[in-house]
RODREN-580591 format. One record per residue (C-alpha): residue number from 1; residue in one letter; x, y, z. Coordinates in pm, 1 decimal. Each point is the difference from the previous one (the first is absolute). Layout:
<pts>
    k  r        c1        c2        c3
  NUM  A         X         Y         Z
...
</pts>
This chain:
<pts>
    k  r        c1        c2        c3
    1  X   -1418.9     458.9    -945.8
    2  X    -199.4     177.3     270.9
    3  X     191.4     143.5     296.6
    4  X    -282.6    -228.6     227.8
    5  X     138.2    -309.3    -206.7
    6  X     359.3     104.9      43.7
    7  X     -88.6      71.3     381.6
    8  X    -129.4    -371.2      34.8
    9  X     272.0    -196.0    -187.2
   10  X     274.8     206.3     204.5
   11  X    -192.2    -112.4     347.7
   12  X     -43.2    -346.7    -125.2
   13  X     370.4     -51.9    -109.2
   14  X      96.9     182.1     341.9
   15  X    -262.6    -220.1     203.7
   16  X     188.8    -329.3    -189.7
   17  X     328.4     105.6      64.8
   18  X     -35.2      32.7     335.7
   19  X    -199.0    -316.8      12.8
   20  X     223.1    -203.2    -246.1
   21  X     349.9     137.1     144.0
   22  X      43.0    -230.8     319.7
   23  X     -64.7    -260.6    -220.8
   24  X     245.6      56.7    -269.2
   25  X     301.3      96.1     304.9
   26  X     -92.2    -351.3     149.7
   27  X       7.7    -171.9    -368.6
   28  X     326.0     161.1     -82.6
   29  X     149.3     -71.2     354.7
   30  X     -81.8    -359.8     -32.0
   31  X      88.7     -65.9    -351.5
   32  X     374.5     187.9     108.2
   33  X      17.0    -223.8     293.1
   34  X    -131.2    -314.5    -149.7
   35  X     305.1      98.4    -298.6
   36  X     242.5      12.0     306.3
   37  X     -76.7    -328.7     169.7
   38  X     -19.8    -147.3    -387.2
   39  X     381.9     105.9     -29.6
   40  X      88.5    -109.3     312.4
   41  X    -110.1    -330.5     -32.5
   42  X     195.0      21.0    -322.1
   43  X     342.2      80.6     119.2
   44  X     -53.0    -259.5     284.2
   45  X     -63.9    -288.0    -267.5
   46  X     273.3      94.8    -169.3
   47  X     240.7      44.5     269.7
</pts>
């Protein structure tokens, strides 16, 4: 593999992690809270 190739696929996986990253903190943030409020709503029905 050229170093120019290596260069390029190093600055595209940096460019997509910074551009992907929000993205997968809001996903993940979400998904925990929509887990919480499923729980919740679990123990609440049950109790």
């Amino acid at each position: 593999m050229p170093v120019n190739m290596a260069y390029w696929m190093y600055r595209l996986w940096y460019f997509s992690v910074n551009v992907f990253h929000p993205f997968i903190v809001v996903i993940l943030s979400t998904k925990r809270r929509y887990w919480n409020g499923l729980n919740v709503t679990v123990i609440v029905i049950r109790n």
